[in-house]
BAFILUM-950698 format. One record per residue (C-alpha): residue number from 1; residue in three letters; chain; x, y, z. Coordinates in Angstrom, 1 decimal. Example, Ala and Ser with C-alpha at 12.3 -4.5 7.8 and 13.67 -1.06 7.14 Angstrom:
BEGIN
(1, Ala, A, (12.3, -4.5, 7.8)),
(2, Ser, A, (13.7, -1.1, 7.1)),
//
This chain:
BEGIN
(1, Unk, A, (61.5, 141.5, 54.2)),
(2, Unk, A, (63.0, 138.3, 53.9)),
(3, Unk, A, (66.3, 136.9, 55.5)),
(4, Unk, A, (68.5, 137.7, 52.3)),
(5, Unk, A, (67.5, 141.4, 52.3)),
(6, Unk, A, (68.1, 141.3, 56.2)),
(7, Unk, A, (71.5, 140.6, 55.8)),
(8, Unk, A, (72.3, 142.9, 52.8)),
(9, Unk, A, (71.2, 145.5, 54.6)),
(10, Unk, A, (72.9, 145.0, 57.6)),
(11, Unk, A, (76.1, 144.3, 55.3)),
(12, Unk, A, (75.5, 147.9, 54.1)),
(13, Unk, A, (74.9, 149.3, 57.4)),
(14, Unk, A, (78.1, 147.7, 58.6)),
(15, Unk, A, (80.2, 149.0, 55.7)),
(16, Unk, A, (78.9, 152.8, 56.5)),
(17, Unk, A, (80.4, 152.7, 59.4)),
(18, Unk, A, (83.4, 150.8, 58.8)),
(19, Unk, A, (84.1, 154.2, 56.2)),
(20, Unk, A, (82.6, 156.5, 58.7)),
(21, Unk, A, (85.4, 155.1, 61.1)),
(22, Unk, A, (88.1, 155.3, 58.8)),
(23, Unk, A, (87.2, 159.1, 57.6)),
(24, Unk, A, (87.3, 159.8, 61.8)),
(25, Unk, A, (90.1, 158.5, 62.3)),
(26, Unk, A, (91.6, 160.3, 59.3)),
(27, Unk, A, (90.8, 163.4, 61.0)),
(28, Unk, A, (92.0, 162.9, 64.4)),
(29, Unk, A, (95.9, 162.3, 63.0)),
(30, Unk, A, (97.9, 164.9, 63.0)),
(31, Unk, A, (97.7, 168.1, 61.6)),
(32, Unk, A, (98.6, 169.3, 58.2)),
(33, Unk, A, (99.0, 171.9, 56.5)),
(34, Unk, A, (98.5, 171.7, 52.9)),
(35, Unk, A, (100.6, 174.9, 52.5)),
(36, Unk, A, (103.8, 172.2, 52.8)),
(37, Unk, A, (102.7, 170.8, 49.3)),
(38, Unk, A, (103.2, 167.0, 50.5)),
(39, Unk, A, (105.9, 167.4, 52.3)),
(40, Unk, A, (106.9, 169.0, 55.6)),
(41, Unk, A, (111.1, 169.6, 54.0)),
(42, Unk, A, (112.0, 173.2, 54.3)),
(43, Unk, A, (109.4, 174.2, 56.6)),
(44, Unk, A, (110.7, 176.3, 59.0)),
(45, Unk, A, (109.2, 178.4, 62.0)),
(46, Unk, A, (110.8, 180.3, 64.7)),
(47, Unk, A, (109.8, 179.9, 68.3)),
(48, Unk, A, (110.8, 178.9, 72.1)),
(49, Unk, A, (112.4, 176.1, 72.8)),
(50, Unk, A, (113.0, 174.3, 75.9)),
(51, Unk, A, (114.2, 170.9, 77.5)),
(52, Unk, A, (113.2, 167.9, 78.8)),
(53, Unk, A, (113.7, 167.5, 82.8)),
(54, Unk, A, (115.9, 164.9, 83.6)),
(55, Unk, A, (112.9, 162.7, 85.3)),
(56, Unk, A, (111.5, 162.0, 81.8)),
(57, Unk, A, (114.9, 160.0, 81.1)),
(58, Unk, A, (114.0, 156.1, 80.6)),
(59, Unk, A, (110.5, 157.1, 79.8)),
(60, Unk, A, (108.5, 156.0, 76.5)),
(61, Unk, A, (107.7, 159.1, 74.1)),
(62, Unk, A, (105.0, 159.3, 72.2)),
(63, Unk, A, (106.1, 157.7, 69.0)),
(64, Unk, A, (107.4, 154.6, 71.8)),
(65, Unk, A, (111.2, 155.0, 71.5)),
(66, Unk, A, (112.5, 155.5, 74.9)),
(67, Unk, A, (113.5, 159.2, 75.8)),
(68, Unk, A, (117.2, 159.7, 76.4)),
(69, Unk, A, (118.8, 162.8, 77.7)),
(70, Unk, A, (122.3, 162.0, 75.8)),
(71, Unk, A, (120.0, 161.8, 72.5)),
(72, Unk, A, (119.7, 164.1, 70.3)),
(73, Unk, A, (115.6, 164.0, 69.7)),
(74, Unk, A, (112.9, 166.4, 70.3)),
(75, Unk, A, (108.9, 166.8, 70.7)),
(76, Unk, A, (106.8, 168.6, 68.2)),
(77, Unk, A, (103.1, 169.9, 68.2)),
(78, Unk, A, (102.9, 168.3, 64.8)),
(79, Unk, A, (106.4, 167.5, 62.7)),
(80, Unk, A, (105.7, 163.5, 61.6)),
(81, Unk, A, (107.7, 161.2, 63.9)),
(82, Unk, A, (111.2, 160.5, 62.1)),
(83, Unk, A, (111.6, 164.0, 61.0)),
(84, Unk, A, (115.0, 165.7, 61.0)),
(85, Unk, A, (114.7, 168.8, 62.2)),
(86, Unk, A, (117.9, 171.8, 62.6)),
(87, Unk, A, (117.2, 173.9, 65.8)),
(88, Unk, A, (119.6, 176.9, 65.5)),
(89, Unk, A, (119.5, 179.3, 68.8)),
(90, Unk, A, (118.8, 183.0, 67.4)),
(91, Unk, A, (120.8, 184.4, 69.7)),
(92, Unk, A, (124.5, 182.6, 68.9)),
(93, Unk, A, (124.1, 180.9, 65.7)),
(94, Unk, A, (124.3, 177.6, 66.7)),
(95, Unk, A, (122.4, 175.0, 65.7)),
(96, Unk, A, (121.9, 170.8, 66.0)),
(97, Unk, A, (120.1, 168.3, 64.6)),
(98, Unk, A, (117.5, 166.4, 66.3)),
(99, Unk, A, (115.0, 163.4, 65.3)),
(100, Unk, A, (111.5, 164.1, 66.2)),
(101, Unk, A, (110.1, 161.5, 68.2)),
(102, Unk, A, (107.9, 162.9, 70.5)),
(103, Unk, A, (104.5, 165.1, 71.1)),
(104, Unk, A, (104.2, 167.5, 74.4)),
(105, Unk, A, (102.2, 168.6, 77.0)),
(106, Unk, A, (103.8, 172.5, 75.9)),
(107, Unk, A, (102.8, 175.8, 78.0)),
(108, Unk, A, (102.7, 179.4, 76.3)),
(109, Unk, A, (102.9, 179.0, 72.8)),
(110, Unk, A, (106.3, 176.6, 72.8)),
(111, Unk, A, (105.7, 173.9, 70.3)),
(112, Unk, A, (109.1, 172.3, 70.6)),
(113, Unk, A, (110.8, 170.7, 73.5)),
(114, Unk, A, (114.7, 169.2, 72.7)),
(115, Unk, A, (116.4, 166.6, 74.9)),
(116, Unk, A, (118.8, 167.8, 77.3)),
(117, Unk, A, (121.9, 166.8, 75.4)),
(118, Unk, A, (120.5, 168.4, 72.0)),
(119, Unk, A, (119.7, 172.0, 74.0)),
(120, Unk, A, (123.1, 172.4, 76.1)),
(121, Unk, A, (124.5, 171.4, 72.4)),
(122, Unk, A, (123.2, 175.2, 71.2)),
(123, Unk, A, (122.8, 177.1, 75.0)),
(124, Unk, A, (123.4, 176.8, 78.7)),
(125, Unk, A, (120.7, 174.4, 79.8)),
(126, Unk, A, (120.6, 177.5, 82.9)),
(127, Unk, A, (118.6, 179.9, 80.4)),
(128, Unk, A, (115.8, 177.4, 80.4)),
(129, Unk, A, (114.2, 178.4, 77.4)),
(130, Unk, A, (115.0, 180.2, 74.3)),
(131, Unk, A, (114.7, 181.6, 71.2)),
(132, Unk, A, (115.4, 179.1, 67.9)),
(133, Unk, A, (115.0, 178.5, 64.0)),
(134, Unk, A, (113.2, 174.9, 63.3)),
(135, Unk, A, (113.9, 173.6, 60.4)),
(136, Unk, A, (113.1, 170.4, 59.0)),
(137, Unk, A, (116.0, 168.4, 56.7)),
//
C-alpha cells in the first residue's frame, strides 16, 4: 500500500470516530422526550418537592451559577438549564417561579429540589417536602 493510501485511510479512520464521538456524546445529554414536540413550554408534572440545605449556599450548581438560598432557582432531573418553571403547592394554591439551574442527587422519586427562599415562598420550610404542580413558562 503506498504512503498516500496510508494516510487516506487513516484520514477515514479518524473521521469515524470523530462522528462516533459526536453521536456519543449526543446520547449522553439530557433526556428528551419527543412527546414535548421541540419544546419543553407547557409541560407539566406533579410531584415532591423539597429544598436545598443551607450548607449548599455559596456552592456551584450544575449549570455553574452559584446556588443562593435567597434565589429563586431550582434542580431538575431533566428541565434544560434556563427554564422557567411555576411550582404551585397542591395543598394551598400557591405557587412561585423559579429558574432551573441545577441537576440533583434526588431520593424517592422527587425530581425537583427549589432553593430555600423559592419553597418557604409556597410552604413552611418545617414540612420538609411536599406535594407541587411543575410547570414550565
Amino acid at each position: 500500500m503506498s504512503h498516500q493510501g496510508r494516510e487516506g485511510k487513516v484520514q477515514y479512520i479518524q473521521k469515524g470516530l470523530l462522528l462516533s464521538l459526536c453521536l456519543l456524546l449526543a446520547a449522553c445529554s439530557s433526556r428528551y422526550d419527543e412527546s414535548h414536540g421541540g419544546s419543553w413550554r407547557g409541560y407539566s408534572e406533579s410531584v415532591y418537592a423539597t429544598y436545598y440545605a443551607d450548607r449548599y449556599h455559596g456552592k456551584k450548581t450544575a449549570s455553574g451559577e452559584l446556588y443562593r438560598n435567597n434565589a429563586n432557582s431550582a434542580a431538575h432531573m431533566e428541565l434544560p438549564f434556563g427554564s422557567m418553571v411555576r411550582v404551585t403547592n397542591l395543598a394551598n394554591g400557591k405557587s412561585v417561579v423559579v429558574k432551573v439551574n441545577d441537576r440533583g442527587a434526588f431520593k424517592n422519586g422527587r425530581i425537583i429540589d427549589l432553593s430555600k427562599s423559592a419553597f418557604s415562598s409556597i410552604a413552611n420550610i418545617r414540612d420538609g417536602i411536599i406535594k407541587v404542580k411543575v410547570e414550565v413558562l
